[in-house]
Backbone as a ProteinNet text record, in pm:
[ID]
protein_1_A
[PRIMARY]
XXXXXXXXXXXXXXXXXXXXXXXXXXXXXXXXXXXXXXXXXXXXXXXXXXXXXXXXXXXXXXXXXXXXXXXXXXXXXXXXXXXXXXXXXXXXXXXXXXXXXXXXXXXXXXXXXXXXXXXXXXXXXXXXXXXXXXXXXXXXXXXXXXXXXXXXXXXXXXXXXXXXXXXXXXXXXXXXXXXXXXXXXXXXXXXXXXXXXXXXXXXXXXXXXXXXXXXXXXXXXXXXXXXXXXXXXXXXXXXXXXXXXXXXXXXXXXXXXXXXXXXXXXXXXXXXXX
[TERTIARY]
-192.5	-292.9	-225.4	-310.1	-265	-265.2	-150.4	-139.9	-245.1	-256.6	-354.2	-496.8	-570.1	-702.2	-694.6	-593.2	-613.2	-668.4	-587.5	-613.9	-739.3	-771.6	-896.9	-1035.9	-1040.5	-1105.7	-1121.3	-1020.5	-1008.1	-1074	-1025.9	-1098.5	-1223.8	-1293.1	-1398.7	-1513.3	-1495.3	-1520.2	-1582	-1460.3	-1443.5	-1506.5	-1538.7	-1597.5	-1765.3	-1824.7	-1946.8	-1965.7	-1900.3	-1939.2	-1909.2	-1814.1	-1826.7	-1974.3	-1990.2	-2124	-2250.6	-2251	-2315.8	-2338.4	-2227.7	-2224.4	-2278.3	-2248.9	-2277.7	-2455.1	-2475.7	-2609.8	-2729.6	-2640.2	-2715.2	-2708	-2580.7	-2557.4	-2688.6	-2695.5	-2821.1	-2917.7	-2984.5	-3135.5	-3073.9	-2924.2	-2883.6	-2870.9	-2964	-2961.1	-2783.1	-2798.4	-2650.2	-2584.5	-2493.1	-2451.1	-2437.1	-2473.7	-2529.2	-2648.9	-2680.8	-2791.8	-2813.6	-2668.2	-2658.1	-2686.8	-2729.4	-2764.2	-2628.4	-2619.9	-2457	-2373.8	-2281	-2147.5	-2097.5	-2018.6	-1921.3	-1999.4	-2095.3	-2166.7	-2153.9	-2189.4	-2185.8	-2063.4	-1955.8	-1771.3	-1760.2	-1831	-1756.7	-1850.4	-1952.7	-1988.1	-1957.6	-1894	-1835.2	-1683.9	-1615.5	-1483.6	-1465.6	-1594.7	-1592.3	-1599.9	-1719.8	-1700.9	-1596.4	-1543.5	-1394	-1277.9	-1300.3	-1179.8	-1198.2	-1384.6	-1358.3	-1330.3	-1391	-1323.9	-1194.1	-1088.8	-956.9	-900.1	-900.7	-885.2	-892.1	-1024.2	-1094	-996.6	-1017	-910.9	-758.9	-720.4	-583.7	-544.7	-615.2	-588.3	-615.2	-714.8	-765.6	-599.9	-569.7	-473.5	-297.7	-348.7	-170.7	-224.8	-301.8	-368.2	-309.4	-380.2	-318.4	-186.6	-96.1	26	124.7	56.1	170.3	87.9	-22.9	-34.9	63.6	70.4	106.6	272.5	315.2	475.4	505.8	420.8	425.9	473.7	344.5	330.2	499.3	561.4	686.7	772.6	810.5	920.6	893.9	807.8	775.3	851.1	773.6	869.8	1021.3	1070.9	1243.1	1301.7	1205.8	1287	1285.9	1163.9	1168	1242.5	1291.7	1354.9	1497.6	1551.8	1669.1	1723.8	1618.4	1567.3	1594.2	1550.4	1616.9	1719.8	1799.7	1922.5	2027.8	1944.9	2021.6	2014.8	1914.3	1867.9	1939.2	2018.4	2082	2188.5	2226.6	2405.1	2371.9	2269.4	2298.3	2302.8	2218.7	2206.5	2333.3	2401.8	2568.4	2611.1	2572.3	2648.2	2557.5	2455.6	2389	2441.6	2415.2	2470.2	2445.7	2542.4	2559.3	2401	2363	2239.2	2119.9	2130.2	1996.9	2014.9	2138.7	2192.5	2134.9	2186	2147.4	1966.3	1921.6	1797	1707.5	1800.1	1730.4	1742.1	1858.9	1931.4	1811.3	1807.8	1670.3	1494.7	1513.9	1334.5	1345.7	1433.4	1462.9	1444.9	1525.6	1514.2	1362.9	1324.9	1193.4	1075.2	1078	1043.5	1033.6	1138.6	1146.1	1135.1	1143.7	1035.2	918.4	821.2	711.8	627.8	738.1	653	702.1	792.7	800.7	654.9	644.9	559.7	432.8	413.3	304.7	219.8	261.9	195.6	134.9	300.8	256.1	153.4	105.2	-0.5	-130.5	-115.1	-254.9	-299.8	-177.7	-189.7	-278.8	-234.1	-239	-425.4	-420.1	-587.1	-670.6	-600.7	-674.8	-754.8	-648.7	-673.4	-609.1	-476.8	-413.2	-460	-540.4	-606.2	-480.5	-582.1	-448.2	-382.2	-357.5	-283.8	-146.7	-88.4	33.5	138.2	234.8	346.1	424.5	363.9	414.9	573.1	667.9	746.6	820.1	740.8	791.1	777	645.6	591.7	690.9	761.7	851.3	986.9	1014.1	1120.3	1116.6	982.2	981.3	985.5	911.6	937.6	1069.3	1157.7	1298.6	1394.9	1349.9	1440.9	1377.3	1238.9	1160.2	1274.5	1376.6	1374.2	1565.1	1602.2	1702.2	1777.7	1888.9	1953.4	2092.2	2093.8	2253.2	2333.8	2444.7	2589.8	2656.6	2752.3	2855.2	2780.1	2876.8	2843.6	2781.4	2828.8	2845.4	2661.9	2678	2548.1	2431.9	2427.8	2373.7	2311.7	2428.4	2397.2	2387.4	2340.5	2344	2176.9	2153.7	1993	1902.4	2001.2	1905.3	1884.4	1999.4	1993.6	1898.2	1880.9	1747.2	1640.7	1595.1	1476.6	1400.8	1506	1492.6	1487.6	1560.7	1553.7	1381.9	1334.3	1215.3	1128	1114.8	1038.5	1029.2	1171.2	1161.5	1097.7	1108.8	1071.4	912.7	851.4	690.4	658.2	732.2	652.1	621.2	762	808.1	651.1	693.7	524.4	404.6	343.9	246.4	255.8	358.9	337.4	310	408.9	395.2	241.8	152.4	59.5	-38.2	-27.3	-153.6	-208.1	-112.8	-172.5	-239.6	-240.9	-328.6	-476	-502.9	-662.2	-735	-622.8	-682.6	-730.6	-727.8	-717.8	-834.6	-900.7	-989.6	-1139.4	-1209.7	-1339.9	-1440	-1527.4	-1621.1	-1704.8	-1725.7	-1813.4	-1746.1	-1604.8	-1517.4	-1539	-1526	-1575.5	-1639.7	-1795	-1890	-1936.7	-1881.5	-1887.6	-1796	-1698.6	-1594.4	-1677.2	-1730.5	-1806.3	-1935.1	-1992	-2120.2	-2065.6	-1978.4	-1869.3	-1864.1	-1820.2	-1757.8	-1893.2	-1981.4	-2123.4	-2183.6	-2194.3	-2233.6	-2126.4	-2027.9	-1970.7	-1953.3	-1997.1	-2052.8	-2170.5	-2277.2	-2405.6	-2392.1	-2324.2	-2319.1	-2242.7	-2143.9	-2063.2	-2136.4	-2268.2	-2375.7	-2456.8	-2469.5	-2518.2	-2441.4	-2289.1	-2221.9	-2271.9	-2329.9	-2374.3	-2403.6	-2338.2	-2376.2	-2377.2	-2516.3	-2519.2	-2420.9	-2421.8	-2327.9	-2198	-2117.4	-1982.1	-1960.1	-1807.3	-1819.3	-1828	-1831.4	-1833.5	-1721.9	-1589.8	-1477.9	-1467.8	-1498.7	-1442.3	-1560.9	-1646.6	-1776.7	-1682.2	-1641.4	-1584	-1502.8	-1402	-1210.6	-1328.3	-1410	-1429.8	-1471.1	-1573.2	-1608.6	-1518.9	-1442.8	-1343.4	-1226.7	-1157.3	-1076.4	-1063.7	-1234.4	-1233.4	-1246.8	-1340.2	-1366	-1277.6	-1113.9	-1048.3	-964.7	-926.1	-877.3	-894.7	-1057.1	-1120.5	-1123.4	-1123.1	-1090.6	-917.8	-846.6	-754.4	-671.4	-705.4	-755.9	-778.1	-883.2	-974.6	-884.1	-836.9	-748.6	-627.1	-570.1	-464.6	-453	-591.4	-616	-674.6	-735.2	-742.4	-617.5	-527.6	-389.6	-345.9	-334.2	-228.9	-298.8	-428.6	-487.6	-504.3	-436.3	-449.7	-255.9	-187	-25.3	49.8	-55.8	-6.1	-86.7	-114	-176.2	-126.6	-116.1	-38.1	-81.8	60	68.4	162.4	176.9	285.6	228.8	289.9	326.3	296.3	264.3	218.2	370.4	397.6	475.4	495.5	643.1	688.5	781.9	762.2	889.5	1040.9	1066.5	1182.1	1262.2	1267.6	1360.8	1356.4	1259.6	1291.5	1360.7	1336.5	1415.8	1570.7	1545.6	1763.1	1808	1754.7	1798.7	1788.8	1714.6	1759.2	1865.1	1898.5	2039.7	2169.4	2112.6	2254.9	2288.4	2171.1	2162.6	2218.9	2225	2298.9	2422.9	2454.9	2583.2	2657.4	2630	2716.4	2729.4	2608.4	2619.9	2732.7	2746.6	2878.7	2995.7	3011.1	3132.9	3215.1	3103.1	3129.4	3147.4	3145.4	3108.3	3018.6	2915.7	2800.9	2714.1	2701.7	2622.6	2460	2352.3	2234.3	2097.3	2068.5	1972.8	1800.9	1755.4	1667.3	1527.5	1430.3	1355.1	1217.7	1249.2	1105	1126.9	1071.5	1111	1126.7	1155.4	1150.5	1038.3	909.3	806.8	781.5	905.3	828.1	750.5	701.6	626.7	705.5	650.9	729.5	775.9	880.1	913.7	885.5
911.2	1017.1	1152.4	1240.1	1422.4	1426.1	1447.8	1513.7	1603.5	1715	1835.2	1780.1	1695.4	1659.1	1583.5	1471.2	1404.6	1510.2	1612.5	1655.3	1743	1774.1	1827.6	1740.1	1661.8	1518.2	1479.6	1454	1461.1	1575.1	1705.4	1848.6	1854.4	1862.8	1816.1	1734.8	1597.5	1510.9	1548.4	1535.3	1630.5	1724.3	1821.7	1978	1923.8	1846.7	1806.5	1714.9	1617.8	1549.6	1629.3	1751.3	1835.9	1887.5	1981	2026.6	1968.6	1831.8	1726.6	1740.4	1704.3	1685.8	1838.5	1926.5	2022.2	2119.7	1997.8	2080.7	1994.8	1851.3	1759.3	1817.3	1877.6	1873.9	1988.3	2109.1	2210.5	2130.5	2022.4	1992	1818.4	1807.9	1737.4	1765.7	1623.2	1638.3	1690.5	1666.1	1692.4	1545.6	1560.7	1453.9	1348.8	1392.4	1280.2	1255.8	1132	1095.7	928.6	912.9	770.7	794.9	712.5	735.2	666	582.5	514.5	516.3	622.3	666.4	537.4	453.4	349.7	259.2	234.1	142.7	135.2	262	308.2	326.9	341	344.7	223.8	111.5	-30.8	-53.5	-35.2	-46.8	12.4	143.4	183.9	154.5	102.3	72.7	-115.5	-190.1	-315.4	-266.4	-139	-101.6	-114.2	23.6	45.3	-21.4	-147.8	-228.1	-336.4	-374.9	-439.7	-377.8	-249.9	-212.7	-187.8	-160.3	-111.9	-272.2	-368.3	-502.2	-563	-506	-547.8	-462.6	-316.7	-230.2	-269.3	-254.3	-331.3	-431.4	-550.8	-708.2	-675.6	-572.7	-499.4	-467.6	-333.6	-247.1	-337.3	-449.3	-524.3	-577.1	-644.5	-725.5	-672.8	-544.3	-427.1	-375.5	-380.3	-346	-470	-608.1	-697.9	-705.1	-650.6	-657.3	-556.4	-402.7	-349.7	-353.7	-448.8	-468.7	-567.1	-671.4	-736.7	-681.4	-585.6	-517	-443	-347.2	-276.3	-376.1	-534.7	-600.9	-691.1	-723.1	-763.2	-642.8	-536.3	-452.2	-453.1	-417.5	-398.6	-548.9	-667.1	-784.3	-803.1	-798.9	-744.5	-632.5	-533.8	-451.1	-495.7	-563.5	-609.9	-713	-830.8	-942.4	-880.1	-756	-705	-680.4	-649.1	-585.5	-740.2	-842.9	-962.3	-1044.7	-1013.4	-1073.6	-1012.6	-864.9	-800	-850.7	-896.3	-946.7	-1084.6	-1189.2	-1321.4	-1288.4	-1255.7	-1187	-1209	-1138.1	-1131.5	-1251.2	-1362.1	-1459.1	-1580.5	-1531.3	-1618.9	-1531.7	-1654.5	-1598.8	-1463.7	-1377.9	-1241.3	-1191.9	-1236.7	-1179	-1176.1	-1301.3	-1290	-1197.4	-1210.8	-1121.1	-993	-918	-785	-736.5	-873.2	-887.8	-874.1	-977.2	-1021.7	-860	-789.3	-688.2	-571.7	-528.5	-440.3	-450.9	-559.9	-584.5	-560.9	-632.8	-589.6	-468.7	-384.1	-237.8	-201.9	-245.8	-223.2	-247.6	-347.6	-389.7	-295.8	-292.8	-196.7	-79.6	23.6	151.6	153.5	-0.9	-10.4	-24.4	-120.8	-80.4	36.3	140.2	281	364.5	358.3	444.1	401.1	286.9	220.7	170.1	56	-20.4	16	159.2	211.8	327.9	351.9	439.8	385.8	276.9	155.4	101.3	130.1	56.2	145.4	240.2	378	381	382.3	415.1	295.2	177.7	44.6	-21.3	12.1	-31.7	-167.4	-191.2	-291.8	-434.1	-489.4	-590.4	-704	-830.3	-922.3	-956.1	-794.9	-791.3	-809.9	-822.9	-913.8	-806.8	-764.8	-711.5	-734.7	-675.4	-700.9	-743.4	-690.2	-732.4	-837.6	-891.7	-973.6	-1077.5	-1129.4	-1161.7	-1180.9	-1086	-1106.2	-1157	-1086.9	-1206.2	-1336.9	-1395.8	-1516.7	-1589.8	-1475.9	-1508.5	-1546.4	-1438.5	-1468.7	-1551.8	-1612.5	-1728.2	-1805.2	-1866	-1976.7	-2055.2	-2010.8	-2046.5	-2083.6	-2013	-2046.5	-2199.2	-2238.2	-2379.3	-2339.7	-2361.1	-2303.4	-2420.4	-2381.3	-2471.3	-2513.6	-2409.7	-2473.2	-2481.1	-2491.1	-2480.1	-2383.9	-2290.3	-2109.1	-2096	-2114.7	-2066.6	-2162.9	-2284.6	-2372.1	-2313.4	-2325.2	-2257.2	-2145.9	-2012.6	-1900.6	-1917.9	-2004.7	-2047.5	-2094	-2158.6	-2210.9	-2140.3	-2037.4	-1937.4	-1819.1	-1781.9	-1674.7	-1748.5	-1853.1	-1914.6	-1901.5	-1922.5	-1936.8	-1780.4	-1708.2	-1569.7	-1531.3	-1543.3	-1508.4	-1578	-1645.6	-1744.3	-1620.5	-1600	-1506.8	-1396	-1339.6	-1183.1	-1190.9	-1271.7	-1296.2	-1312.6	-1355.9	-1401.2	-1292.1	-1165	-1060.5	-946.1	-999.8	-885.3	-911.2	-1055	-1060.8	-1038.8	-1032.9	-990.7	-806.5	-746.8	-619.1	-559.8	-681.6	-639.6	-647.4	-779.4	-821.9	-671	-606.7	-509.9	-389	-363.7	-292.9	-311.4	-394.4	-391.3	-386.1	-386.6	-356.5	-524.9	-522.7	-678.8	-655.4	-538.1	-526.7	-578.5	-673.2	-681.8	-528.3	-536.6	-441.7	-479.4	-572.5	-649.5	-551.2	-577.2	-536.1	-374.6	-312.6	-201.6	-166.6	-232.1	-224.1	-184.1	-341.2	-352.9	-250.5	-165.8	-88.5	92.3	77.5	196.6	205	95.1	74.1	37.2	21.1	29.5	168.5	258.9	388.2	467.6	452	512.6	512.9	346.6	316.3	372.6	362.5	450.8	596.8	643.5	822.6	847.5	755.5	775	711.7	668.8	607.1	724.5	838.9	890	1015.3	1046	1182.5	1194.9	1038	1051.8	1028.4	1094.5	1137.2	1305.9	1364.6	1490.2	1540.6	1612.7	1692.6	1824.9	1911.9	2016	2095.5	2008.5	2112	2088.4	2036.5	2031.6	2135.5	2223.7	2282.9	2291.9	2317.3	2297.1	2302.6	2284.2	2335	2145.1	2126.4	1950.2	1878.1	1929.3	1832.3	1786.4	1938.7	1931.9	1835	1847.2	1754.9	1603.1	1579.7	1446.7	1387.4	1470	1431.6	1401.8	1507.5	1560.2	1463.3	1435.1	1355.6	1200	1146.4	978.2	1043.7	1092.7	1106	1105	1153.1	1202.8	1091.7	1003	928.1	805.6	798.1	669	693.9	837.1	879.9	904.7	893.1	891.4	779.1	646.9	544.6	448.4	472.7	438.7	537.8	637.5	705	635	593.8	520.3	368.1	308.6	192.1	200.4	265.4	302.4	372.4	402.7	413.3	327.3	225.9	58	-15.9	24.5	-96.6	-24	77.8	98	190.7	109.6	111.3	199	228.7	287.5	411.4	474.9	603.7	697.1	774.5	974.5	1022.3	1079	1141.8	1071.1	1072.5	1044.1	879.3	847.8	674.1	589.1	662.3	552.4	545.6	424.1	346.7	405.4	437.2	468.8	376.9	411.1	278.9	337.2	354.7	409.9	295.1	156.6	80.9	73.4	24.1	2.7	132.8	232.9	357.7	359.6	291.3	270.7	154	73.4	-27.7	-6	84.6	170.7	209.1	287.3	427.1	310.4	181.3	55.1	-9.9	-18	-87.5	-44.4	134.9	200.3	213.9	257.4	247.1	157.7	23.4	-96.5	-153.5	-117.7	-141.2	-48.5	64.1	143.2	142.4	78.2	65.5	-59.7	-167	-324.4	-224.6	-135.4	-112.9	-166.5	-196.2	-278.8	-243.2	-208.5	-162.1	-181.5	-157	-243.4	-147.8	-209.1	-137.3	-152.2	-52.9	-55.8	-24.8	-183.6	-126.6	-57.9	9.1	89.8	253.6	313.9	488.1	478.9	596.3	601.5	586.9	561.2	540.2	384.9	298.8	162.9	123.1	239.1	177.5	140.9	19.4	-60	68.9	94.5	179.3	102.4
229	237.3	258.1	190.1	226	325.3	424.5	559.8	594.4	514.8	521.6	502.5	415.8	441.4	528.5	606.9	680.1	821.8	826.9	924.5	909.7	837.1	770.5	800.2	775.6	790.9	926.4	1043.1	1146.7	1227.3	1205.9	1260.4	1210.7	1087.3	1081.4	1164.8	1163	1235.1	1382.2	1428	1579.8	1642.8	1521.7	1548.4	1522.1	1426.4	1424.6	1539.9	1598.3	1723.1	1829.9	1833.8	1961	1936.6	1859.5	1827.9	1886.2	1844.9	1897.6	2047.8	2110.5	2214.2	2361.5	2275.3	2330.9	2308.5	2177.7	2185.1	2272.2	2271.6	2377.6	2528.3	2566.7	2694.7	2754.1	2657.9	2680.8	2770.4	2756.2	2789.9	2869.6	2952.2	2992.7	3185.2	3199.3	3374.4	3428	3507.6	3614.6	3631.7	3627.2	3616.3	3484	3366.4	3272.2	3266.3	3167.3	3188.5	3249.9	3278.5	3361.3	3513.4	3574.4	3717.5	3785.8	3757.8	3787	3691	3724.6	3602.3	3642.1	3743	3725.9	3627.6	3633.9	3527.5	3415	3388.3	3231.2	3215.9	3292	3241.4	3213.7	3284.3	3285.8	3133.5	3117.6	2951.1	2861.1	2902.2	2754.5	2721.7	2873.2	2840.8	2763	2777.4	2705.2	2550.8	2550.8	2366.4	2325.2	2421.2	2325.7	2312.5	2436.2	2395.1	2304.3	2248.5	2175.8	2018.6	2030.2	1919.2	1856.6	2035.9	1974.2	1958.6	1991	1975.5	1821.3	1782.9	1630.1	1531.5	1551.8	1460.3	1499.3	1575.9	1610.6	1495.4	1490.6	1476.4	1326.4	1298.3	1149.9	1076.3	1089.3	1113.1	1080.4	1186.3	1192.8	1014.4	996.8	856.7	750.1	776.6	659.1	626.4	781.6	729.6	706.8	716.1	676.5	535.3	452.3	292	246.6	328.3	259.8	284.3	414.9	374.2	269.5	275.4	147.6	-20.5	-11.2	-159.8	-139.6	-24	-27.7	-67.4	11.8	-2.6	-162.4	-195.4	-338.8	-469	-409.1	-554.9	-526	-417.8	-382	-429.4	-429.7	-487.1	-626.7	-665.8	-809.8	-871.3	-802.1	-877.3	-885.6	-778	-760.3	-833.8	-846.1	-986	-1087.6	-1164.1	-1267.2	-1258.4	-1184.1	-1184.3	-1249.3	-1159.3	-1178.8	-1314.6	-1362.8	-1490.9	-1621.1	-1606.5	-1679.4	-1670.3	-1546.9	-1541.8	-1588	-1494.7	-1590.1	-1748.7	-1825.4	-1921.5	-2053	-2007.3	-2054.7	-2070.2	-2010.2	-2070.7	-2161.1	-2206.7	-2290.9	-2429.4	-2549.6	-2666.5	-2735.3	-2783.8	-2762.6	-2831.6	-2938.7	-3010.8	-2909.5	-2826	-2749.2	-2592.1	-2576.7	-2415.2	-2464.7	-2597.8	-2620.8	-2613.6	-2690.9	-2664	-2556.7	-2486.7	-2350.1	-2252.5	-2288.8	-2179.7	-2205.7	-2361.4	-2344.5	-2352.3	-2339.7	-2299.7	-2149.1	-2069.2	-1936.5	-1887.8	-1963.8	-1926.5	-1966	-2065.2	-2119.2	-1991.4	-1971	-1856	-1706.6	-1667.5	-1599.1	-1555.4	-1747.3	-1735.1	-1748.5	-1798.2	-1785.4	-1660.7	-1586.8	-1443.5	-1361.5	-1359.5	-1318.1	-1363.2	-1522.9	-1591	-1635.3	-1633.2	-1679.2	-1528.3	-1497	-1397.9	-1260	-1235.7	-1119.7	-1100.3	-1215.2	-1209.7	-1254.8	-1311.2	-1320.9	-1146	-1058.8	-929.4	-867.3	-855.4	-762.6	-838.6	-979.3	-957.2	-953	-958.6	-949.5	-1098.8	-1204.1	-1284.2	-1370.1	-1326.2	-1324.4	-1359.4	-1213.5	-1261.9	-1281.7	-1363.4	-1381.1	-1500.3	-1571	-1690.2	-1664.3	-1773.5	-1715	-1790.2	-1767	-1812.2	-1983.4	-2085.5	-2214.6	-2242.9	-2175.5	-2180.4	-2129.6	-2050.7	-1973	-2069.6	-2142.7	-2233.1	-2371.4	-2384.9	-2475.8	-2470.5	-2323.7	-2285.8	-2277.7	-2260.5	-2275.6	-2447.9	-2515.5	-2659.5	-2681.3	-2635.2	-2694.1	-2636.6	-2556.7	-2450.1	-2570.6	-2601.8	-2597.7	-2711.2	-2801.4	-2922.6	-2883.2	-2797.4	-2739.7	-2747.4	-2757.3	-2738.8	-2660	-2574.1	-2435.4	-2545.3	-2605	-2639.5	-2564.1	-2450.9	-2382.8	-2248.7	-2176.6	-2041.7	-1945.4	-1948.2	-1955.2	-1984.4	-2089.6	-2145.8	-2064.5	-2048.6	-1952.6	-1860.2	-1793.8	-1652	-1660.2	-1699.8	-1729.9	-1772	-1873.5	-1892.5	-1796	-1697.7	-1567.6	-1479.8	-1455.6	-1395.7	-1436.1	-1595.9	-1557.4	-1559.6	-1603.4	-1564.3	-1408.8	-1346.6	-1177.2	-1120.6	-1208.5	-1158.8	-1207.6	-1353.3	-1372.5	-1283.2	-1240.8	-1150.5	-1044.9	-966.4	-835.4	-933	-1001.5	-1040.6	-1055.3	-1086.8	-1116.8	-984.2	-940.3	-763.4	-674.2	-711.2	-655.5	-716.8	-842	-903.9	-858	-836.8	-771.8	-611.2	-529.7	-392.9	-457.5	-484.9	-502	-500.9	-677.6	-690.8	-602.5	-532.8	-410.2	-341.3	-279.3	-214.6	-311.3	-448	-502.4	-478.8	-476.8	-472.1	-319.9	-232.7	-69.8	-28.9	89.8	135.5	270.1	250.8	409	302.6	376.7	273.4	316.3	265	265	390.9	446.4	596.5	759.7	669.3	821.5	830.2	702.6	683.4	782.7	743.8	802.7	929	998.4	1121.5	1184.8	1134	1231.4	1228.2	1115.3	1114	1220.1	1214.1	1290.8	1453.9	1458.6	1625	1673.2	1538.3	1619.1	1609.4	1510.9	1544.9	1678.8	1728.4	1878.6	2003.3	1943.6	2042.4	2092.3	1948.7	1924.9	2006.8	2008.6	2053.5	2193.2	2238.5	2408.9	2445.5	2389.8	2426	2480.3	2373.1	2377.3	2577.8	2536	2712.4	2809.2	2794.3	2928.1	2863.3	2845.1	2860.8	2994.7	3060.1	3187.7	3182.3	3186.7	3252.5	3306.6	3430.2	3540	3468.9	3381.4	3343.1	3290.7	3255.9	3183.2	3038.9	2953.5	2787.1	2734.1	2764.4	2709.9	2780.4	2870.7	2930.9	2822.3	2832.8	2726.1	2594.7	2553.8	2423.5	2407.6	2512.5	2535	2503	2631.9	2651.2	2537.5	2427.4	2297	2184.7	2139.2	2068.6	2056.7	2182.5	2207.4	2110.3	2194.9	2163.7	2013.4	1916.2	1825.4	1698.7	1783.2	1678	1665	1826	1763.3	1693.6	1694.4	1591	1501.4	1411.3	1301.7	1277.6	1337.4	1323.7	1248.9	1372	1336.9	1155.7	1164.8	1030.4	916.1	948.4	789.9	778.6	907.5	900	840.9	889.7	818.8	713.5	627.8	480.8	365	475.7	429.9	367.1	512	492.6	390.9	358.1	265	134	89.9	-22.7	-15.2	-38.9	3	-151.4	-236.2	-379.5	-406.9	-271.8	-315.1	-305.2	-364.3	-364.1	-230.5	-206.2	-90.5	11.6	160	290.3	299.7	261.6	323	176.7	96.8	-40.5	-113.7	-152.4	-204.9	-352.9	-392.2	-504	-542.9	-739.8	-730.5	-724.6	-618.1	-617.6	-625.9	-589.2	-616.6	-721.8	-815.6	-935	-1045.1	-999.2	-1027.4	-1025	-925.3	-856.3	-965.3	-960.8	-1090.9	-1175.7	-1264.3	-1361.5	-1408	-1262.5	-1283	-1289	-1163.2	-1179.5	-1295.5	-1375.5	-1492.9	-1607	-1620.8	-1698.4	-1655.2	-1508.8	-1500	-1531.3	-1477.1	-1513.3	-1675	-1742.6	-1858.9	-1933.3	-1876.6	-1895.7	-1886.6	-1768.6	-1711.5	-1799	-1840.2	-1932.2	-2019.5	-2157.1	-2214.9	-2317.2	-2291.2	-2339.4	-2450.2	-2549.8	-2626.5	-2625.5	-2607	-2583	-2671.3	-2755.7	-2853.6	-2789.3	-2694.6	-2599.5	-2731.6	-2711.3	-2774	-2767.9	-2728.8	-2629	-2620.8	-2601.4	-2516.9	-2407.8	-2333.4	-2200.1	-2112.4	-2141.7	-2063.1	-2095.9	-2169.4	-2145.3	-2259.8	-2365.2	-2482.5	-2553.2	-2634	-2747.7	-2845.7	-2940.6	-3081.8	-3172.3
[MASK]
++++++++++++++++++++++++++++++++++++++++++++++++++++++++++++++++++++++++++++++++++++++++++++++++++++++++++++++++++++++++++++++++++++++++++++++++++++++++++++++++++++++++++++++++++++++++++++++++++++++++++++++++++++++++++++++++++++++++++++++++++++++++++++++++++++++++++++++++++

């Protein structure tokens, strides 16, 4: 999320429930409108702990989807890196083959996938190239040894790399249902409106404000943070770029350099087929 609307969003918030709170306090006895404050502390402190309990246990949910979705792409990107080196030792027509659908691959999910994520269009389309790498294994026969094991070896690597794409992808579509939603909104409402009748008169309005202001901001604080974690591919401070798969890129050219490797990439730079 934008730092700046977050905090926008937050001050907002805040300034309409101070408001609140202060246009209640006008026509508010002394003291509140509880006759026994310890009472009403011991009921509003069960609210809020069952709420910070619920968002808590919420919150942890969200950030082991969205470490998921982080450690899924960094293995997948790394899976490519490896699939280029097994690569090299299957027979030379299909290594060259195999080496740029890979890359193909790889600027497709930089340029393609990760911006299907981010707006949630993705879905469970499956990666074209990946698709073709399997075309061009399918027809394959390993001769010596070398090549064998070199065949068993990317098999097992594609295995990890698909596994790696669906953790990545899991967290696109958000993992909080719409119920929990619910119920966390309709928590901090009841806690907005239990909060109106500590209104006192005799207090001053600058403490009304703190006492309002305060809880307010940080349940909104809260809730942006957990709409953060559950949507882990959005623009802006904490959303997930593919920067690994970026780095295997730059490794993939280097080393293909350094071998001097020739590799006839068939795609552009954004990943579309030529």
């Amino acid at each position: 999320m934008n730092l700046v609307w977050g905090a926008l969003v937050i001050a907002g918030v805040a300034g309409v429930a101070i408001a609140a709170m202060l246009l209640v306090r006008r026509n508010a006895p002394e003291g509140s409108y509880f006759a026994d404050g310890d009472r009403a502390s011991g009921v509003f402190g069960v609210l809020a702990t069952g709420f910070s309990v619920l968002l808590g246990f919420i919150i942890f949910l969200a950030f082991t989807s969205y470490d998921q979705s982080r450690v899924g792409a960094e293995t997948e990107a790394l899976t490519v890196v490896q699939q280029v080196e097994t690569a090299q030792f299957l027979p030379s027509e299909t290594a060259g083959e195999l080496t740029g659908e890979v890359v193909c691959y790889a600027r497709s999910v930089v340029n393609d996938e990760w911006d299907r994520m981010r707006s949630g269009t993705l879905g469970d389309r499956v990666n074209p190239w990946g698709v073709e790498m399997f075309r061009t294994l399918e027809g394959l026969e390993p001769q010596t040894g070398s090549e064998q094991s070199a065949y068993d070896k990317w098999l097992e690597q594609t295995s990890a790399r698909e596994q790696a794409r669906l953790d990545r992808v899991h967290g696109a579509v958000g993992v909080i249902p719409t119920p929990l939603w619910v119920v966390l909104f309709f928590i901090a409402s009841i806690i907005f409106v239990y909060m109106l009748f500590f209104a006192d008169s005799n207090e001053r309005a600058v403490v009304q404000a703190l006492l309002m202001g305060s809880v307010v901001s940080v349940i909104v604080a809260l809730l942006l943070l957990l709409s953060t974690l559950d949507d882990p591919f959005h623009g802006g401070v904490g959303g997930l770029d593919p920067v690994a798969m970026e780095r295997s890129l730059r490794i993939i050219d280097e080393a293909l350099g350094a071998v001097d490797v020739q590799v006839s990439i068939p795609c552009d730079a954004e990943g579309v087929a030529s």
